[in-house]
C-alpha positions in Angstrom: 0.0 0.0 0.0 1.2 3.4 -0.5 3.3 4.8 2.6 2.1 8.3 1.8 -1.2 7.1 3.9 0.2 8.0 7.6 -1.4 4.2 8.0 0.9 2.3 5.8 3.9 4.3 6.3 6.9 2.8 8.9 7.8 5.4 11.3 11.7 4.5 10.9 11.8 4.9 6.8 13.0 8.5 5.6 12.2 9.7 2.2 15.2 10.6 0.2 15.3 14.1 -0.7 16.9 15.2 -3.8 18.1 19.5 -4.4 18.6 20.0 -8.3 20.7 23.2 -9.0 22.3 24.7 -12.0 26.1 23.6 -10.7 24.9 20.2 -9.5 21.8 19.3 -12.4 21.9 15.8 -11.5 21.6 12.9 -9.0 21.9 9.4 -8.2 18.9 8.4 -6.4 18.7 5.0 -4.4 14.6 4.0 -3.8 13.8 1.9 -1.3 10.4 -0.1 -1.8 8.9 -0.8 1.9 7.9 -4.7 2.7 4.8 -5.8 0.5 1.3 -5.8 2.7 0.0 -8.2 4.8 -3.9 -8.7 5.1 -6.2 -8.6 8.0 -9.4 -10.3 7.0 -12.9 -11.4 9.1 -16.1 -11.9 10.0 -18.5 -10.0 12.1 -21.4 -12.3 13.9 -24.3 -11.6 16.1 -23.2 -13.5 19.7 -27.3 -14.4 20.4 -27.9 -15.3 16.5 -24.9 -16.6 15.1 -25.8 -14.6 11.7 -23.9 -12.0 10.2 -23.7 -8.3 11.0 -24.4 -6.3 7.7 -23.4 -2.9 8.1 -20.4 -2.3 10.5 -16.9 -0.1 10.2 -13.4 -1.5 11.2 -11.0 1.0 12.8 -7.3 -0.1 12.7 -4.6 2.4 13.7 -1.0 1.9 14.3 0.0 0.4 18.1 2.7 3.1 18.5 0.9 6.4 16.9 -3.0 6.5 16.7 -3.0 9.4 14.9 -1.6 7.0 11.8 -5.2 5.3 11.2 -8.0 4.5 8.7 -11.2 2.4 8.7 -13.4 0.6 6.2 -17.2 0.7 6.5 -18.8 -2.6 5.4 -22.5 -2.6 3.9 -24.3 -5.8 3.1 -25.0 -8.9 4.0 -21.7 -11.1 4.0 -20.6 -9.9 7.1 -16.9 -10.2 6.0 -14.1 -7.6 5.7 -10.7 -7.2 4.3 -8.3 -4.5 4.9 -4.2 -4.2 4.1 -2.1 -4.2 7.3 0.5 -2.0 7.6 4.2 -3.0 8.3 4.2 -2.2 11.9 2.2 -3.3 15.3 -1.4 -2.3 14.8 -5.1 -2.5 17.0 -8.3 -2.4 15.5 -11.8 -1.8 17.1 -15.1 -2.8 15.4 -18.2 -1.1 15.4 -22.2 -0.9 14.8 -25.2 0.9 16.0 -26.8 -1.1 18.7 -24.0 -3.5 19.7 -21.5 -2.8 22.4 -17.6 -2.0 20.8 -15.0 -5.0 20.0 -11.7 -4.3 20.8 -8.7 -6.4 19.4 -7.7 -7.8 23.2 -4.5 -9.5 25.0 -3.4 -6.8 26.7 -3.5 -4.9 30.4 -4.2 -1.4 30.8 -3.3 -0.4 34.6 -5.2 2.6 36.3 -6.5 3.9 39.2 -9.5 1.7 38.8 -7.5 -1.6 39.0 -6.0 -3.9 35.8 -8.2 -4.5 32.9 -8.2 -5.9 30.0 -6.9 -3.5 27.4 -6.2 -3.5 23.2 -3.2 -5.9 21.8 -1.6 -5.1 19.1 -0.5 -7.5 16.1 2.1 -7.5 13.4 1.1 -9.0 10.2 4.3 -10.6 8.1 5.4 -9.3 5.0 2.5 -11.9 2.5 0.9 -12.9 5.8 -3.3 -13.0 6.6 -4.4 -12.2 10.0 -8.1 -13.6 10.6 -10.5 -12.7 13.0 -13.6 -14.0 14.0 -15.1 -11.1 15.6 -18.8 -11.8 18.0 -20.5 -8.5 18.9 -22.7 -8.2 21.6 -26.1 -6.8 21.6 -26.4 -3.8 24.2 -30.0 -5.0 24.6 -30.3 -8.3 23.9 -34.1 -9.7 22.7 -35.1 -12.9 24.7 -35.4 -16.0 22.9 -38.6 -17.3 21.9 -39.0 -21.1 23.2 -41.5 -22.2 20.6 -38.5 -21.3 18.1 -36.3 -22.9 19.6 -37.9 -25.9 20.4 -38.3 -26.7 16.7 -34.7 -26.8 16.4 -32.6 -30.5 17.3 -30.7 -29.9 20.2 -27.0 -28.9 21.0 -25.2 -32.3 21.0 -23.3 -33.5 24.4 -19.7 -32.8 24.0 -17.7 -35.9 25.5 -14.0 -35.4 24.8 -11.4 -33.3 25.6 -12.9 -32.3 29.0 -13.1 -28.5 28.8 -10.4 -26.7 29.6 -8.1 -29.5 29.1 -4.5 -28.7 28.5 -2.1 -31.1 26.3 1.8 -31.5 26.2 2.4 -33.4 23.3 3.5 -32.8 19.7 2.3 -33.1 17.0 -0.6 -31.8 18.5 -3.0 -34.3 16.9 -6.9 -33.2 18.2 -9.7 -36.1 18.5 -13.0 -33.9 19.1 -15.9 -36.6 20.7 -19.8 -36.3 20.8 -22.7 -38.0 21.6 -25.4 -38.6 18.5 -28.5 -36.8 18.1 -31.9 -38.1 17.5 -33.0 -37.0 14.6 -29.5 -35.9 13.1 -28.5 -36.8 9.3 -25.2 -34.5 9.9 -23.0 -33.0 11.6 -21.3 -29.1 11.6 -18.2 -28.5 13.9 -15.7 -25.1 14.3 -13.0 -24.6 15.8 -11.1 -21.3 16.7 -7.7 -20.7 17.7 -7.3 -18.3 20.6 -4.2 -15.7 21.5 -1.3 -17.0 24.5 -2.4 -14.8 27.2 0.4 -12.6 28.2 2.9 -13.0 31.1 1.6 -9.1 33.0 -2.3 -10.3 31.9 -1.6 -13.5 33.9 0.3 -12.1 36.6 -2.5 -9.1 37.4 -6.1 -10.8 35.7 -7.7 -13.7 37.0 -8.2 -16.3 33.8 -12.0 -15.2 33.1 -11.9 -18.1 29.9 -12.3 -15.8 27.2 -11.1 -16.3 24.2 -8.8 -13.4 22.8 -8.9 -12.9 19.7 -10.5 -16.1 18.1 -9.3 -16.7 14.9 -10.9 -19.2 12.8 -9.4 -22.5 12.3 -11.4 -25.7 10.9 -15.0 -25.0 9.9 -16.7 -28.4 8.4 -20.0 -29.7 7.5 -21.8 -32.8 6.4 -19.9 -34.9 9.2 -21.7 -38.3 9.6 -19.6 -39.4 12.7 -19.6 -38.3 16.1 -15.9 -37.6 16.2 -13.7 -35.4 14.0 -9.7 -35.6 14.1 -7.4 -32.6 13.0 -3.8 -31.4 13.7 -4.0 -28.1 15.4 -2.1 -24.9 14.9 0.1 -24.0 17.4 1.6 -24.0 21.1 -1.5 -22.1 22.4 -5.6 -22.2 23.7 -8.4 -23.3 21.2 -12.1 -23.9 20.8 -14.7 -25.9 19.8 -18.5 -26.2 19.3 -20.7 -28.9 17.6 -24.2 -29.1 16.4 -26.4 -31.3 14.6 -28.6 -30.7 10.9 -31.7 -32.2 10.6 -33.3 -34.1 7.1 -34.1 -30.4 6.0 -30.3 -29.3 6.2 -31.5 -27.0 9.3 -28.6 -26.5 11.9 -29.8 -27.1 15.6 -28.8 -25.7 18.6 -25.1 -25.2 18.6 -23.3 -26.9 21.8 -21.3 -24.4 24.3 -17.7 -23.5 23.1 -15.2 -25.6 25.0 -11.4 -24.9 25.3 -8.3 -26.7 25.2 -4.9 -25.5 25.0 -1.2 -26.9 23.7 1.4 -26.1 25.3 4.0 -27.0 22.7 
């Protein structure tokens, strides 16, 4: 992206300036190209309804100056959004009318009020995607009608790992286990992939079992066994939720999201 944008530019590069005169009517000029963009890419999703949020805007600025910002309003009914990162450390908020703020989180802010949880910041390689799966909350959120949700199947019985179960091996082969549901021709399954919280966070916050940052990891559908095996990510926490599909190819009630973590 162009580093003319105070957004894209790296504090540390320095333009080269060149003086013309009538003694001196030429130069040698050496250019140098800044590190090609990264991407940061999501999706926005109602917490209560599990749909799509249509018309939101995405505020990134730069960790280390937020003056060096820009934001992209998204319109429709996708729910997605796709921005360039810039080559240094940057946080990003997202926002709509009648849902309370996310904030990219992982990080402490200390005040007179106590520790709390504050904005990360992420760096995006040089080629690299940075996904988020972003749930906003509704400030005023409608109660569920029963009668809806009674026509739905219900959330399956997760059975194995045990939630919050922490592993120590490597490779960090994942066996996800359910019980079956009456009535179910299918299966759907995610998982997410959620930030190491940091060393101050740990040392000042109480683990609250948020996931920070959830990122989106395995998404699958049509599964006709109660189990699903994959290789996860990395040395850090994760998620997962289940639910089954009826002989109409509705989804039923999703289960509860239950963590794990690897510690190698």
């Amino acid at each position: 992206m162009p580093t003319y944008s105070l957004f894209y530019k790296d504090p540390k590069a320095v333009n080269p300036e060149v003086i013309l005169t009538p003694e001196n009517p030429a130069a040698n000029v050496s250019v140098k190209l800044e590190p090609q963009s990264g991407l940061i890419t999501g999706k926005v999703i109602d917490e209560e309804t599990d749909q799509p949020v249509g018309n939101f805007a995405v505020w990134t600025w730069q960790a280390r100056d937020h003056s060096a910002r820009t934001h992209l309003d998204v319109h429709g009914q996708s729910g997605r959004f796709r921005i360039y990162a810039p080559t240094v450390p940057f946080q990003m908020r997202v926002v709509t009318d009648g849902y309370e703020d996310w904030v990219m989180g992982g990080g402490v802010l200390v005040s007179l009020a106590g520790a709390r949880k504050g904005p990360g910041s992420l760096l995006v390689r040089t080629g690299g995607n940075a996904e988020f799966a972003v749930y906003l909350k509704k400030k005023n959120p409608t109660p569920v009608d029963p009668a809806l949700a009674d026509k739905r199947l219900p959330a399956p019985i997760q059975l194995s790992p045990a939630d919050k179960q922490v592993f120590d091996t490597f490779p960090r082969n994942t066996r996800l286990v359910w019980n079956p549901v009456a009535g179910a021709v299918s299966y759907g399954l995610e998982v997410e992939s959620c930030w190491n919280r940091s060393l101050e966070e740990k040392k000042r916050l109480p683990d609250d079992g948020e996931c920070i940052n959830p990122s989106p990891y395995e998404e699958k559908y049509g599964l006709h066994e109660v189990s699903y095996e994959f290789f996860f990510k990395g040395a850090q926490p994760g998620r997962w939720r289940v639910w089954a599909i009826d002989k109409d190819h509705k989804a039923g009630v999703k289960s509860p999201w239950r963590r794990f973590s690897f510690t190698k």
